[in-house]
C-alpha positions, 0 to 999 in steps of 0.5 A: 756858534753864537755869540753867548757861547763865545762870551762862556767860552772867553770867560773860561780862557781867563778864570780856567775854573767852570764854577767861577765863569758859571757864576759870573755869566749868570749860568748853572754848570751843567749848561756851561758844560754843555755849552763847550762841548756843543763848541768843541763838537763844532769845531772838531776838536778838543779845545779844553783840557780838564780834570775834577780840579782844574782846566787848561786850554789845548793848543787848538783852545789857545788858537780857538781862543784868538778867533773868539777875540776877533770875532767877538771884537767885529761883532760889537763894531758891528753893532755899533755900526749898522744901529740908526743910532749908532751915536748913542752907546748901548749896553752894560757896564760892570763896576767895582768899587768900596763903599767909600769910593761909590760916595767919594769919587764913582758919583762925579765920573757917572755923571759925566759918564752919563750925560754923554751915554744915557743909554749904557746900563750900570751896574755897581758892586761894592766890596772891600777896596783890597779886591778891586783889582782880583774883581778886574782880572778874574772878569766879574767887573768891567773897570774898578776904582782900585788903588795902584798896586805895587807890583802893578799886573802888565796885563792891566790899564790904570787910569789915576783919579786922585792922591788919597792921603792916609792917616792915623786914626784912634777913638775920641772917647775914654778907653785903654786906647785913649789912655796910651795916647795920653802918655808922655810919648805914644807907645807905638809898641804897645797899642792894638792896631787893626790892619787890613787883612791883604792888599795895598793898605796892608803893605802900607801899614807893614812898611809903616811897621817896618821903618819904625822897627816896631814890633806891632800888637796887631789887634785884628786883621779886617776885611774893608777900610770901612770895617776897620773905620767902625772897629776904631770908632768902637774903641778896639785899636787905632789904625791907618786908614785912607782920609777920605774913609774917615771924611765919609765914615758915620763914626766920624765923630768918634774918631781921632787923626792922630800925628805919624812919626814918619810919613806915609805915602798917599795912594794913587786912586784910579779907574783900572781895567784889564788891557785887552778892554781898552777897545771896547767902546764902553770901557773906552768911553767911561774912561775919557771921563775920569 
């Protein structure tokens, strides 16, 4: 048994789909197969229960499982142990995280990170902020700057960075959106509003729907704060949107904050990680530095 095939076999216990660990480890599917059923010849017996669908672990993949942890866990202790420079930490560090946030708040944690653990490799993927946590639990990355979610997954760590403010925002320029807000009160009801499409922004904004009892004119739903802070800036809707977007968006210019009748809560904006990678010396450590 090697240790690649224990870190295939780990990721399949938590995606339970071949073609999502494939990808993730950087494999072709036909290795992937092959690589359990070399483990299950192994260990003599059937650890994985699976159809063209779906796969589930056997109650000797659930026992396999635990082994694969500890043996897994020793390995990398000792690693750490027996390498002369053993002070140093060694290896790689998949991060997840917006646009926004690679510019906002990512550069100040890796250069702290970075003055303690120059050898750690980094690895970064931006995406839309709504998947951060998704990009966690599935494991394809090791930490995300995500926003606390509500309900917050027990099987997960969040470490809080900052308070994000969020605000509403609406184009500067003449447009039919502009002329509704020039009106003796804003019609709420009757301007387009462009709203996240899932996640904590979107439950915000339904809430912020929800107290005014307003019926809203959704315009469009949008994949990522930054889609949203352009679509705004291009005149289509107004919107509510995190500040610190706007502060760091290009359209900035050609965009407006507008005042809220009732408030809105800011988000929290931390470094969240799945609980059972709190040991790992790396997660471990870019921890210690937000």
């Amino acid at each position: 048994m090697d240790i690649k095939t224990i870190k295939l076999y780990l990721h399949l216990t938590e995606s339970l789909h071949f073609s999502r660990t494939a990808q993730a480890m950087h494999v072709s599917p036909s290795t992937l197969s092959r690589a359990m059923q070399r483990l299950e010849d192994e260990v003599g017996a059937k650890l994985l229960q699976r159809d063209n669908r779906s796969v589930a672990l056997t109650s000797a993949g659930v026992e396999y499982r635990h082994f694969a942890e500890q043996t897994l866990d020793h390995w990398t202790k000792l690693k750490t142990k027996i390498d002369p420079k053993q002070d140093l930490l060694r290896g790689k560090l998949n991060l997840y995280c917006s646009v926004t946030a690679a510019y906002s708040h990512l550069p100040g944690l890796l250069d702290r990170f970075r003055r303690e653990h120059p050898l750690v490799e980094i690895a970064l993927t931006t995406g839309d902020a709504a998947n951060a946590v998704s990009e966690v639990r599935n494991n394809r990355a090791d930490i995300a700057i995500a926003a606390l979610p509500d309900p917050f997954p027990d099987n997960l760590h969040f470490a809080k960075i900052d308070d994000i403010p969020l605000v509403i925002i609406a184009p500067t320029f003449r447009c039919r959106v502009q002329e509704l807000l020039t009106e003796s009160y804003i019609p709420w009801d009757r301007l387009p509003f462009i709203v996240p499409e899932h996640g904590p922004g979107r439950r915000r904004t339904d809430n912020w729907f929800k107290q005014l009892g307003l019926s809203p004119n959704i315009y469009a739903q949008v994949s990522g704060q930054e889609a949203i802070a352009s679509m705004v800036a291009l005149g289509c809707g107004v919107s509510i949107t995190p500040e610190v977007v706007i502060t760091n968006s290009p359209v900035r210019d050609r965009i407006q904050i507008i005042p809220t009748p009732i408030a809105i809560p800011p988000f929290e904006l931390g470094c969240c990680c799945r609980n059972k990678r709190l040991d790992d010396p790396i997660v471990a450590a870019f921890l210690k530095v937000v």
